[in-house]
Backbone bond lengths (Angstrom), bond angles and torsions (degrees), N, CA, C in turn:
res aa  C-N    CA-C-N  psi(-1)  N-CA   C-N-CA  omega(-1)  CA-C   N-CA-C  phi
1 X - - - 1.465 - - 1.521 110.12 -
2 X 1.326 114.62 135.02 1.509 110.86 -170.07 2.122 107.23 -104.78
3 X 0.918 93.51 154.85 1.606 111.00 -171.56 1.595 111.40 -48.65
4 X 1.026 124.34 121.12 1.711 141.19 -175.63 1.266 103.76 -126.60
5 X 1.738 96.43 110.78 1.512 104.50 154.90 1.482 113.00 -108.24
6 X 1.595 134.00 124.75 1.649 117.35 170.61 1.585 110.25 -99.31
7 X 1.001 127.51 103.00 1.474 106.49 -176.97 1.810 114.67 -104.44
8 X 1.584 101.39 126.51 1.361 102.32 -159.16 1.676 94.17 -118.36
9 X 1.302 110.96 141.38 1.218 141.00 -169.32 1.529 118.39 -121.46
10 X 1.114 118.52 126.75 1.603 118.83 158.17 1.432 115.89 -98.02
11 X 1.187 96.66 170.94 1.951 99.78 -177.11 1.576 102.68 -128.77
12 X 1.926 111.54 121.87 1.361 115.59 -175.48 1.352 128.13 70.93
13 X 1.411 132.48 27.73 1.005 139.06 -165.96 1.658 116.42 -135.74
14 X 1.304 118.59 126.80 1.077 135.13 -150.04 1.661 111.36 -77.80
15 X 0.953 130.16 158.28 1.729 132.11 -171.32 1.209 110.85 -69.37
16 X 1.457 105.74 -43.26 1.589 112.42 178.21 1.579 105.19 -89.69
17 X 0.725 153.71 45.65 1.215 160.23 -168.79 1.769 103.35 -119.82
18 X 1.021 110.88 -41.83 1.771 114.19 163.15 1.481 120.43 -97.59
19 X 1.489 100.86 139.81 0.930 114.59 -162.93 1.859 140.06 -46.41
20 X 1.778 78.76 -34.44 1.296 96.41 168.76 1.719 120.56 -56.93
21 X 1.532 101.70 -26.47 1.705 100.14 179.14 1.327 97.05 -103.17
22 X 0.980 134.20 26.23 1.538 123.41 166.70 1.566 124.76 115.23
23 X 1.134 94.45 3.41 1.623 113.51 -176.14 1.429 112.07 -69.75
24 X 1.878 108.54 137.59 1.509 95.51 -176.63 1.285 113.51 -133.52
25 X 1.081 105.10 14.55 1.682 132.47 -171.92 1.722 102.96 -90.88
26 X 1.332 124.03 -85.80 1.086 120.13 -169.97 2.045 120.68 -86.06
27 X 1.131 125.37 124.68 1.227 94.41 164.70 1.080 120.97 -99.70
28 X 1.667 94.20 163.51 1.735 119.79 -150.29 2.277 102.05 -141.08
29 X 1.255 81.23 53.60 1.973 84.77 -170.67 1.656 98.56 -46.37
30 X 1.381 100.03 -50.68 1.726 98.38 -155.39 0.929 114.57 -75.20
31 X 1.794 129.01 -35.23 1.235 126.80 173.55 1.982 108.26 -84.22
32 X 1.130 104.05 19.80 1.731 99.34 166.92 1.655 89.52 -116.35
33 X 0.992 108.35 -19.25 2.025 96.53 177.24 1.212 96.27 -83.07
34 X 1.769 144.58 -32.52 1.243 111.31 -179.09 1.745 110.76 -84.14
35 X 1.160 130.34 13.22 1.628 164.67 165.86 1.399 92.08 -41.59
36 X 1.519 95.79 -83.32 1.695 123.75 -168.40 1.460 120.05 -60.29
37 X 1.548 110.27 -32.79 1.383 108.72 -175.03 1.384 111.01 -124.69
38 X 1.470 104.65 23.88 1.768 99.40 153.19 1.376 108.69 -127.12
39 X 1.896 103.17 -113.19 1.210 107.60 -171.80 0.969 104.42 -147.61
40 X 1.606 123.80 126.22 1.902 122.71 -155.93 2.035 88.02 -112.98
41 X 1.545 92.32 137.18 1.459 85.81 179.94 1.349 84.91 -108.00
42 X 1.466 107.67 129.19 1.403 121.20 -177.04 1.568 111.90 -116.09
43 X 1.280 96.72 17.23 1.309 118.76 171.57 1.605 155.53 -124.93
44 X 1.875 79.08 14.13 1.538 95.05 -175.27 1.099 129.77 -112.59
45 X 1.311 110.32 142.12 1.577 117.96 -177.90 1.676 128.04 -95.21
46 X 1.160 110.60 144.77 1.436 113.21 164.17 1.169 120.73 -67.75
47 X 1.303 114.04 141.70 1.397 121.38 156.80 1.318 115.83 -52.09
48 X 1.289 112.58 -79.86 1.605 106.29 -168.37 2.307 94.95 -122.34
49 X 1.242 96.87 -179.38 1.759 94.48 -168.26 1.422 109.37 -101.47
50 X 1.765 101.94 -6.15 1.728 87.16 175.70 1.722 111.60 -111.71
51 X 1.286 121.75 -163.40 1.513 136.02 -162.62 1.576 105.68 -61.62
52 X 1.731 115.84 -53.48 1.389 102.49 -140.22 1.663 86.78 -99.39
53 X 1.236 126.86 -26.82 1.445 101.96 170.07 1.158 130.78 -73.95
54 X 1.798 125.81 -20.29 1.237 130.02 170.23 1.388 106.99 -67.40
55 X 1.418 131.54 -29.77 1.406 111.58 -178.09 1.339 106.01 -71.93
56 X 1.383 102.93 -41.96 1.783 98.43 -160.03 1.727 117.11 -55.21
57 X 1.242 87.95 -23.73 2.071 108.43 -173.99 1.614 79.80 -62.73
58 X 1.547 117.25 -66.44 1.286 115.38 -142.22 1.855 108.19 -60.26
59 X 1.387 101.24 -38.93 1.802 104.67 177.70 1.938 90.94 -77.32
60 X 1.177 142.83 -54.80 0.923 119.30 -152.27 2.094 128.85 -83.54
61 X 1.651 71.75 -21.28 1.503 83.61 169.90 1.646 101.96 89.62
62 X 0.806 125.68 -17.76 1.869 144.98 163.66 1.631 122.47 -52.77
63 X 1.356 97.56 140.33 1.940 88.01 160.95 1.601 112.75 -80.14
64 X 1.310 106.21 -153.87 1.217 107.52 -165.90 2.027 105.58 -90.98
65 X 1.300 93.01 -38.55 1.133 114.76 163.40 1.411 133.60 -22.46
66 X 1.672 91.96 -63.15 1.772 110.98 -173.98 1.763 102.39 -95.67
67 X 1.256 122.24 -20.92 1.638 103.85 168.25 1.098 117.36 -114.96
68 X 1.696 130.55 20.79 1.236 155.32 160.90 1.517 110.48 32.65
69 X 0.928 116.27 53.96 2.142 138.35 140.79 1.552 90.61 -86.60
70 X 1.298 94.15 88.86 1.611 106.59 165.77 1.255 116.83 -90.00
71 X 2.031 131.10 -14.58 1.163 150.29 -179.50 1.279 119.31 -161.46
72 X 1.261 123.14 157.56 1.237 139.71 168.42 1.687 105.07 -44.84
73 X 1.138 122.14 127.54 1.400 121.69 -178.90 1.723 121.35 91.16
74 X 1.384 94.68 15.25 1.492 122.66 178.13 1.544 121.14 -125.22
75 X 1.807 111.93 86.26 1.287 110.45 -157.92 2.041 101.67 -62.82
76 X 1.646 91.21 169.46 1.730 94.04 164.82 1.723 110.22 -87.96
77 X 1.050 92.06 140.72 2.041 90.44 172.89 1.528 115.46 -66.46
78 X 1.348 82.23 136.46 1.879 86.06 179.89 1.369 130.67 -55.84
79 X 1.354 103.62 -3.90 1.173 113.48 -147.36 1.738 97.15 -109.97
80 X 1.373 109.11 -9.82 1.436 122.79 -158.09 1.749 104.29 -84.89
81 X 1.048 124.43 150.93 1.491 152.78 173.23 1.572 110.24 -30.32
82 X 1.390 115.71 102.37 1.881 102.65 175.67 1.595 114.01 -129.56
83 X 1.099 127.24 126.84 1.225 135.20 179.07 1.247 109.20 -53.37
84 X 1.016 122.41 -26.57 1.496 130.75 167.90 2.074 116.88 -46.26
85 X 1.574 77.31 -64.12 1.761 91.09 165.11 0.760 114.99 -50.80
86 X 1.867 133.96 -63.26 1.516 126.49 -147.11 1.731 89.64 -93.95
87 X 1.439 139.20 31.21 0.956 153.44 157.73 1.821 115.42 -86.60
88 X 1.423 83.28 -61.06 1.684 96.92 -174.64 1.537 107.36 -77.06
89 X 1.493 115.52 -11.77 1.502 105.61 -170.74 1.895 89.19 -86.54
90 X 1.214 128.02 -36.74 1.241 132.90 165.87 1.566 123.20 -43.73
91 X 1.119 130.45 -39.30 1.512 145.70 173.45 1.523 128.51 128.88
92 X 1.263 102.79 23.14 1.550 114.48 -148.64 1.923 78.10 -114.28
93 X 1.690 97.80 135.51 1.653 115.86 144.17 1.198 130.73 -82.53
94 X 1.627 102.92 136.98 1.652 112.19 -148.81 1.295 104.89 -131.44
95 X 0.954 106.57 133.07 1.860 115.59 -163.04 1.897 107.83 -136.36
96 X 0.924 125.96 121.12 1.363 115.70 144.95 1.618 132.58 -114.67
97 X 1.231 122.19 114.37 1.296 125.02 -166.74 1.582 112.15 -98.36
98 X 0.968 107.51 131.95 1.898 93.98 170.04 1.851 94.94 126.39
99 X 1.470 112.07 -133.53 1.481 136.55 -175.94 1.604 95.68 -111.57
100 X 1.593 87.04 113.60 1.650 100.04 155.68 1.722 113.84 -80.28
101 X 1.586 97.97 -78.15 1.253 111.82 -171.91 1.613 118.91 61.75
102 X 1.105 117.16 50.59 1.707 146.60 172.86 1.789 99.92 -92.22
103 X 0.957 111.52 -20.49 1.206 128.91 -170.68 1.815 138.16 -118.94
104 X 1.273 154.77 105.34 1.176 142.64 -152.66 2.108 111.41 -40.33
105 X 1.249 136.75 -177.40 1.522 105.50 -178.42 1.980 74.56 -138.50
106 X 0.838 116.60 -15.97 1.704 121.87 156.61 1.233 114.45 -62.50
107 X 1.083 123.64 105.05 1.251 125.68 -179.59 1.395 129.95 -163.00
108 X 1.328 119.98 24.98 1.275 124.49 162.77 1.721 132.80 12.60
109 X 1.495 108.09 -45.86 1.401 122.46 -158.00 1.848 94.88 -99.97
110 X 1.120 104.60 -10.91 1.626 103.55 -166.07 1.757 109.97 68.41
111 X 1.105 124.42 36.07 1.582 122.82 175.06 1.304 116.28 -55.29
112 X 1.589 115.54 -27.83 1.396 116.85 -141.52 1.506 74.75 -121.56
113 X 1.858 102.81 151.24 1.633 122.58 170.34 1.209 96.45 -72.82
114 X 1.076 135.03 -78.19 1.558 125.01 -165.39 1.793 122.12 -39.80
115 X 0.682 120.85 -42.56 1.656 132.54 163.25 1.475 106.08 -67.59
116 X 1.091 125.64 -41.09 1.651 118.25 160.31 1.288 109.46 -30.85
117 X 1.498 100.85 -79.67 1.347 119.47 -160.38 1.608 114.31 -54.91
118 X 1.276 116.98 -51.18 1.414 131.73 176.80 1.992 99.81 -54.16
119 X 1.042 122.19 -44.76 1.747 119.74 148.59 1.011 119.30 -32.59
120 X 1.167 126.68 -54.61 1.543 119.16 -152.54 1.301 106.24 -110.53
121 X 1.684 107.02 -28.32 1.155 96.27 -177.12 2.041 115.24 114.27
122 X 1.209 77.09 -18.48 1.870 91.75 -174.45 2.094 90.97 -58.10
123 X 1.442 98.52 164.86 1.018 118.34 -175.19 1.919 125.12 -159.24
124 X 1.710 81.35 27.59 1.385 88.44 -176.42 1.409 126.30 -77.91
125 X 1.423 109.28 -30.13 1.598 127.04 157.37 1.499 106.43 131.55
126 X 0.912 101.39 -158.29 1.716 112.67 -172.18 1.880 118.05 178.47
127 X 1.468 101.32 138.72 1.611 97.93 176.75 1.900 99.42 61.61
128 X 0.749 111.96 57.14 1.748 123.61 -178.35 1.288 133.83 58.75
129 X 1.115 100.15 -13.68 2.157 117.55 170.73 1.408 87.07 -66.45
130 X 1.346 90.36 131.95 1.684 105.76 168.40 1.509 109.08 -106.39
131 X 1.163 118.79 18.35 1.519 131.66 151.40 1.659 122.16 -179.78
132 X 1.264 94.70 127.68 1.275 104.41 168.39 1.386 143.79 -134.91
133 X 0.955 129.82 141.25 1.838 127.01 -176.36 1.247 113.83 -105.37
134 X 1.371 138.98 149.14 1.810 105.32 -175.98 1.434 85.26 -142.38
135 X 1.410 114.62 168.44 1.552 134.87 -173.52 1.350 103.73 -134.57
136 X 1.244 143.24 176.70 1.317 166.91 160.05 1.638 95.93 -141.77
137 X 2.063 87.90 -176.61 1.692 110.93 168.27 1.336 115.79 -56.79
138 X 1.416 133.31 103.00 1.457 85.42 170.71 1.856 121.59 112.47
139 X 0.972 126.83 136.82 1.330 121.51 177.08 1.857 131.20 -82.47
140 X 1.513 86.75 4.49 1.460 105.45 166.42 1.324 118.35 -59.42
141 X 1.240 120.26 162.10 1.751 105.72 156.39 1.810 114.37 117.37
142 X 1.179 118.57 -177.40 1.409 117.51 172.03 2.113 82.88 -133.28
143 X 1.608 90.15 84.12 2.255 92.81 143.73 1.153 108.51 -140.96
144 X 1.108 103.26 -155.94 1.361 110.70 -179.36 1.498 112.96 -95.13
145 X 1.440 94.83 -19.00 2.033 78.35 162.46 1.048 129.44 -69.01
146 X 1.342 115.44 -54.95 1.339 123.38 177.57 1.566 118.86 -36.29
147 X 1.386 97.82 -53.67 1.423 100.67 173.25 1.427 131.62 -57.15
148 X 1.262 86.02 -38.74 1.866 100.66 167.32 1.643 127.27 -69.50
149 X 1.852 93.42 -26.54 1.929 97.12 163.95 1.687 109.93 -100.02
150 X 1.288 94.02 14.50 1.892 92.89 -177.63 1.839 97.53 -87.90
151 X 1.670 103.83 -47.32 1.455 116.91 -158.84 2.025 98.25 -87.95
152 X 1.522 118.04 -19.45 1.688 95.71 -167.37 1.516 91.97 -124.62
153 X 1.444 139.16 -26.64 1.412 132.10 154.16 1.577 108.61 -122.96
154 X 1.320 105.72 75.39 2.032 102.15 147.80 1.325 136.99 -46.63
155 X 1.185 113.87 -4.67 1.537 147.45 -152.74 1.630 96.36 -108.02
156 X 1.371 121.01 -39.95 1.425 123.44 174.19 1.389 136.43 -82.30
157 X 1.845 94.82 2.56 1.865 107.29 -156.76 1.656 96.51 -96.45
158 X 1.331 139.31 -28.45 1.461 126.49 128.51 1.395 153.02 -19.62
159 X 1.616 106.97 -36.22 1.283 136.21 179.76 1.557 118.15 -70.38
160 X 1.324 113.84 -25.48 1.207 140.69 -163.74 1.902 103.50 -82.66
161 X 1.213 133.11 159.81 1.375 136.97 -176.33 1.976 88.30 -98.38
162 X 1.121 109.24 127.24 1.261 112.22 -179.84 1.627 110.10 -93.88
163 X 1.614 102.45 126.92 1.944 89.46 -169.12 1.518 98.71 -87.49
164 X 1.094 134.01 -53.04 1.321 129.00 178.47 1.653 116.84 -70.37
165 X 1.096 102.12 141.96 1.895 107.44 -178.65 1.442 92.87 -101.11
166 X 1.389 114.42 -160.44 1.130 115.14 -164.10 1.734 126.13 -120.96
167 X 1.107 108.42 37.65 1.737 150.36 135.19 1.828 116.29 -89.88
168 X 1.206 96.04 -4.43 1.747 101.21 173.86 1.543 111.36 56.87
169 X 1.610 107.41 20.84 1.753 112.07 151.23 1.599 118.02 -84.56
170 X 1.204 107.30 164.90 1.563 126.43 171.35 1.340 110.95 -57.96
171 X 1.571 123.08 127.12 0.937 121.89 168.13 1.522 138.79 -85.78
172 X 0.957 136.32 138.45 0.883 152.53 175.30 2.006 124.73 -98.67
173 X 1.316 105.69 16.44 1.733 102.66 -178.38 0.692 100.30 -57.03
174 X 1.769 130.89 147.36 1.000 126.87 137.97 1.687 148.44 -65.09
175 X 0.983 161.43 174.24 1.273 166.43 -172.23 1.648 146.68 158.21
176 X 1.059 120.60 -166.90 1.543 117.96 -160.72 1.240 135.62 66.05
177 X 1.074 137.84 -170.25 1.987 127.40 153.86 1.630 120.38 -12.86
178 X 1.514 91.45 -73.09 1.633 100.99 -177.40 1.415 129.54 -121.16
179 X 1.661 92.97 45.41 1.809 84.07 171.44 1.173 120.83 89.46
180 X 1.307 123.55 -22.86 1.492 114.90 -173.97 1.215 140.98 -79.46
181 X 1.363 141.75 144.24 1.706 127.55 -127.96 1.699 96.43 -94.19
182 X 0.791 135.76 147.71 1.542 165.16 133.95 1.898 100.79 114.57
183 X 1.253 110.28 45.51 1.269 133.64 -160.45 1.505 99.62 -98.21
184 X 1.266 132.97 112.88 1.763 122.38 170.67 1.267 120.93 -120.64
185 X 1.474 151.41 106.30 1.576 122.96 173.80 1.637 102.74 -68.35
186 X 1.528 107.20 133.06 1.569 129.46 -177.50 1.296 126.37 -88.03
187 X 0.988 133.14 59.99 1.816 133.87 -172.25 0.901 100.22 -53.44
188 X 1.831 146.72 6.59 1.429 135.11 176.26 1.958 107.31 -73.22
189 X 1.400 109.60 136.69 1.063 96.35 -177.24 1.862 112.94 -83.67
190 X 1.519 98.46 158.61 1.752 109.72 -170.01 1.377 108.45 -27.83
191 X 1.665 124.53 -67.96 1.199 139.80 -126.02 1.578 100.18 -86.86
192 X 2.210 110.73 -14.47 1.290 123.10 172.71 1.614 126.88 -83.47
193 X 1.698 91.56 -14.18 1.821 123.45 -175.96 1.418 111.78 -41.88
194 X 1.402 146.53 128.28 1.432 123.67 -177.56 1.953 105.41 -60.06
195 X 1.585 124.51 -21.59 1.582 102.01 -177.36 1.411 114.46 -72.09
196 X 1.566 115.99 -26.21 1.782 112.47 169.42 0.761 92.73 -27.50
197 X 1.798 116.38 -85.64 1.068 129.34 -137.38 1.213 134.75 -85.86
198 X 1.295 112.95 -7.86 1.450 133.78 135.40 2.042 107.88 -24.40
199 X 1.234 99.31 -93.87 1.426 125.75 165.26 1.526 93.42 -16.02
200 X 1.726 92.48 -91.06 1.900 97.59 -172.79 1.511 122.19 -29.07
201 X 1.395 127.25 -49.68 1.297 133.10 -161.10 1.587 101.21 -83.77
202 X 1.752 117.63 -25.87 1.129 98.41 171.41 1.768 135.69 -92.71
203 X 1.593 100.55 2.18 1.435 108.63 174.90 2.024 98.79 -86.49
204 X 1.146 118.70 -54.27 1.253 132.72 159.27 1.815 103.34 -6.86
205 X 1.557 108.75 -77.09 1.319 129.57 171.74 1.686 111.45 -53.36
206 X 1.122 134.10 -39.49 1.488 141.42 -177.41 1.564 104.93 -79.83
207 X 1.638 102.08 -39.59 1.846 101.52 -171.58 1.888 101.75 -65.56
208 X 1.254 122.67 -10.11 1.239 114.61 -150.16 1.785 82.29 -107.79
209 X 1.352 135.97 7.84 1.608 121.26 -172.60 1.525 88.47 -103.22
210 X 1.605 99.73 170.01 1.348 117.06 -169.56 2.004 96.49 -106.39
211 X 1.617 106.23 125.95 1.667 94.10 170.85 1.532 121.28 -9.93
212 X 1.441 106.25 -62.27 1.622 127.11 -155.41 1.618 92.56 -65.50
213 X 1.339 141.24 -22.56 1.371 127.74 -154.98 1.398 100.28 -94.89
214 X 1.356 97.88 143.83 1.728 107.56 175.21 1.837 109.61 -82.17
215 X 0.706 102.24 108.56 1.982 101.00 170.29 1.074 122.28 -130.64
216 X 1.864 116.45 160.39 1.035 129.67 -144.91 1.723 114.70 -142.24
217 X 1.646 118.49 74.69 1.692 94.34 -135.88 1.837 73.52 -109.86
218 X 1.540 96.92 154.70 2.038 103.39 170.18 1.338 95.11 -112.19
219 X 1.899 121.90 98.87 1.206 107.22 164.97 1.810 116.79 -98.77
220 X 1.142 89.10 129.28 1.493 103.47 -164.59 1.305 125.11 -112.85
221 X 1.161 117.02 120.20 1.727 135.52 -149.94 1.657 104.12 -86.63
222 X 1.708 135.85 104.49 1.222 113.43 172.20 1.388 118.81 -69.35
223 X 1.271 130.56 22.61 1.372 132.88 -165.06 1.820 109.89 -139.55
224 X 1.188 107.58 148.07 1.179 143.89 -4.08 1.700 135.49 -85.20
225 X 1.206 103.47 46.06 1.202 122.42 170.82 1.727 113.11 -49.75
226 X 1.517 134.49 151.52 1.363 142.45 147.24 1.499 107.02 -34.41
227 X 1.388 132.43 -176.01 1.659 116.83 -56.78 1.934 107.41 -38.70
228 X 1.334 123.02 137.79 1.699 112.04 177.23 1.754 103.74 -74.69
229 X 1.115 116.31 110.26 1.851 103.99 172.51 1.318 99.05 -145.49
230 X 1.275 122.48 55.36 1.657 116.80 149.55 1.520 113.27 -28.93
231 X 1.217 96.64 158.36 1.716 103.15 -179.56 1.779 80.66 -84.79
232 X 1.411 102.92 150.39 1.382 121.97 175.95 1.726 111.47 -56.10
233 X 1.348 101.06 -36.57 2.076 90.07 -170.15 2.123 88.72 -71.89
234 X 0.975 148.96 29.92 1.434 124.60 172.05 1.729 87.39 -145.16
235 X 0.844 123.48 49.03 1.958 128.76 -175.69 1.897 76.40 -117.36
236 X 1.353 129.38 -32.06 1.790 114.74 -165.26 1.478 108.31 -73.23
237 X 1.566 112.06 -6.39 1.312 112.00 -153.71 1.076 120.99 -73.11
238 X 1.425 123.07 -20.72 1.582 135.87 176.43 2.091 96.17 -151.47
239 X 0.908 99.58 131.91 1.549 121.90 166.73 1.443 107.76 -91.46
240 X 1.508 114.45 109.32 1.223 122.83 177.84 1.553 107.75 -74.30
241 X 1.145 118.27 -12.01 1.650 102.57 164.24 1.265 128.83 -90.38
242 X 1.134 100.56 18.46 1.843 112.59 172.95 1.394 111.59 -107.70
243 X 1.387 104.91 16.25 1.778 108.35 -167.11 1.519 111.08 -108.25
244 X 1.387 117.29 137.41 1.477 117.90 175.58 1.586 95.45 -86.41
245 X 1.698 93.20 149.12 1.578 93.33 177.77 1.676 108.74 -77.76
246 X 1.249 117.43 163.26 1.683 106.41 175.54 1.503 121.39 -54.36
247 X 1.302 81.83 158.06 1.879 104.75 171.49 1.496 122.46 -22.18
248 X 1.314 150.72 40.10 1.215 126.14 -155.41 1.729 114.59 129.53
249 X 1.420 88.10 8.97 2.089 97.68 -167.35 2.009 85.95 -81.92
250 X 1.527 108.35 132.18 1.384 117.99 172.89 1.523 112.97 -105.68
251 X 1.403 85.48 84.67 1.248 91.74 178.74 1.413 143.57 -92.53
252 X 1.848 94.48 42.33 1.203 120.61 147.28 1.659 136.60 -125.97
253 X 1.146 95.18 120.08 1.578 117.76 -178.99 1.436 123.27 5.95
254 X 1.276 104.40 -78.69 1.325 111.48 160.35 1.511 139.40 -48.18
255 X 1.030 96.45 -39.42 1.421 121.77 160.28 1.506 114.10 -34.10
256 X 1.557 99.49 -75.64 1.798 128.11 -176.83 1.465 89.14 -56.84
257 X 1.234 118.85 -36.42 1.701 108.90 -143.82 2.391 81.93 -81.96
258 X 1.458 109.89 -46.67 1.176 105.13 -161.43 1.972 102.69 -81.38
259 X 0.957 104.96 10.26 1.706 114.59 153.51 1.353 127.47 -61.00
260 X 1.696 78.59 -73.59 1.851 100.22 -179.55 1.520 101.99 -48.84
261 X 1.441 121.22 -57.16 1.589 130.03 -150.98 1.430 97.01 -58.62
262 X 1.404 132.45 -13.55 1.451 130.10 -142.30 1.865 71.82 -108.80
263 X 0.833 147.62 -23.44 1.710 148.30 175.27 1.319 119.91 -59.58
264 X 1.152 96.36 179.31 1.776 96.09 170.63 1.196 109.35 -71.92
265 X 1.110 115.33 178.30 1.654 116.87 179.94 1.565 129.07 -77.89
266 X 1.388 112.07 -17.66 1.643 131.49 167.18 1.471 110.96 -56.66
267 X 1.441 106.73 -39.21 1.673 108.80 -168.26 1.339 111.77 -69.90
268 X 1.218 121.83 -31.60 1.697 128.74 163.93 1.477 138.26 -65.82
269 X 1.850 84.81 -19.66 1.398 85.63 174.87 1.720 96.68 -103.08
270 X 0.877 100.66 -40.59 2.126 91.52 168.15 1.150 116.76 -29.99
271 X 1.543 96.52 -69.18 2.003 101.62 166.96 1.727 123.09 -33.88
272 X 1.305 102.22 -50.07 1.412 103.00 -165.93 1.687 103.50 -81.46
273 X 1.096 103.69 2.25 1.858 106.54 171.07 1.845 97.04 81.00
274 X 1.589 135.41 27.79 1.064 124.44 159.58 1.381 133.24 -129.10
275 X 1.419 94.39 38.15 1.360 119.92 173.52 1.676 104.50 -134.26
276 X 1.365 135.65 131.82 1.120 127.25 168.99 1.737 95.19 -103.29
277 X 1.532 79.94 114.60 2.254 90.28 157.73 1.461 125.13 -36.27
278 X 1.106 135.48 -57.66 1.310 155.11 -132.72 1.709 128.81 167.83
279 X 1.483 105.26 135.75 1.550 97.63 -164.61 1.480 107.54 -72.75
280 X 1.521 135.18 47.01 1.166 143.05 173.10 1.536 107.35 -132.79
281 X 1.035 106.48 -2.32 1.966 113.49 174.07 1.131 120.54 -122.36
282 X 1.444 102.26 117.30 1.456 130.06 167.90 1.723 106.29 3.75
283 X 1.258 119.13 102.14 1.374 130.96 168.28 1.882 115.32 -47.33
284 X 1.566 90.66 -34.75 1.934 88.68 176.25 1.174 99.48 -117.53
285 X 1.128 120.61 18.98 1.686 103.01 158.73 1.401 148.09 -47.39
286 X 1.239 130.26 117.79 1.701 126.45 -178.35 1.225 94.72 -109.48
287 X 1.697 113.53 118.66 1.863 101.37 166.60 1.638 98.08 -74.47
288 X 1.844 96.85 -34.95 1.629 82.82 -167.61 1.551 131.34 -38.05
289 X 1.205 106.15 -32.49 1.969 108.78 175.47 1.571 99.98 -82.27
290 X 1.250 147.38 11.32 1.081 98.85 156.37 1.370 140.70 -91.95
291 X 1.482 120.53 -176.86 1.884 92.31 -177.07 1.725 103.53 -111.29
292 X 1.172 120.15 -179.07 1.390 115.22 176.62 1.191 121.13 -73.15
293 X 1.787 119.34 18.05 1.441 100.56 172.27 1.648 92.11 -117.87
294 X 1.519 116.46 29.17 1.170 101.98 171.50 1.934 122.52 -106.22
């Protein structure tokens, strides 16, 4: 039997958020059984708090420092260090399925290999995966999902929470129950959802190895990442009005307001919606209005 690593990833999702760390919201049986019978690092930190430098650490093995994706919109160099490689130079098949994001996902001009490929459709890989398929939020984008819900349901590319409006800023619609911005109800059905098919494309990819082969696949979950647009049949699964807000939420005004003030000076103006965080957040955004059930 040859050597299997699967390494599975979520996107935006908090430590305690599974059950195994204390989570009481979602259940998470399988990933609290691999909890129990391995080894939970209950002690690790991120490099940095958004997407493209945490991946790049994670393929490169680097801080933020030494492969310098200091932000979102800051590709990794091609040229840079991937476990993937010193995998495949070993003998092992290397796959990443899901969300890379090594790469900008704006990209109009096709600059970037990964957005190539997710175009055309190629699947030869990149940065040492000797194959890959990639997904984002959503049916936007140059991957291979999109392409795959562009060409077998066109019918679903509406269904989706659209992040850019049509000035090609971040959106901010509101929706759901109460209003809250990047909120969609999803009539796309499950099995069309990018995590199926996440899943699907990566057993697909596993059914095709031989026992004897060593492989190495990163299947990678774009969820639960922003815009929220579950397909509508899995919205019953938890009732957000049965939920206590967290441990410690001040959910009074002043309160929040004499938090923030105790910060640097950016955090107040973020709050007050006149600072934009990052070129992935809502350009008119005010967190300050929202309320805690948003």
């Amino acid at each position: 039997m040859g050597r299997k690593i699967l390494f599975i990833t979520t996107d935006q999702m908090r430590y305690d958020a599974i059950g195994a760390n204390g989570g009481n919201v979602a259940r998470t049986p399988n990933i609290d059984s691999f909890a129990a019978n391995g080894i939970s690092y209950d002690r690790a930190q991120p490099q940095n708090v958004v997407c493209m430098p945490s991946r790049a650490t994670m393929v490169t093995g680097q801080n933020v420092g030494t492969h310098g994706v200091w932000m979102n919109g800051v590709p990794l160099p091609v040229e840079s260090p991937s476990v993937a490689a010193v995998l495949s130079e070993a003998g092992y098949r290397t796959a990443l399925i899901g969300k890379s994001h090594f790469e900008p996902l704006l990209d109009p001009f096709l600059r970037f290999e990964e957005n190539r490929q997710g175009f055309s459709g190629a699947t030869e890989g990149h940065r040492g995966f000797d194959h890959m398929e990639l997904a984002t939020h959503g049916a936007a984008g140059f991957t291979h999902y999109s392409r795959w819900i562009r060409q077998n349901h066109p019918e679903a590319i509406g269904m989706f929470f659209q992040v850019l409006d049509g000035d090609l800023e971040v959106s901010d619609v509101p929706g759901g129950d109460t209003g809250a911005p990047q909120i969609k109800r999803n009539a796309v059905p499950r099995d069309w959802y990018h995590t199926d098919w996440v899943a699907d494309r990566t057993i697909s990819w596993l059914d095709g190895l031989n026992a004897d082969d060593d492989w190495f696949c990163w299947m990678s979950f774009p969820d639960p990442h922003h815009p929220w647009d579950p397909p509508e049949s899995e919205v019953h699964r938890v009732d957000w009005r049965e939920l206590d807000l967290p441990v410690g939420y001040p959910q009074n005004q002043a309160e929040r307001e004499a938090i923030i003030d105790a910060k640097p000076r950016h955090w107040r103006l973020w709050y007050d919606g006149k600072l934009v965080s990052n070129y992935e957040a809502p350009g008119k955004w005010v967190p300050a209005t929202l309320t805690a059930d948003q």
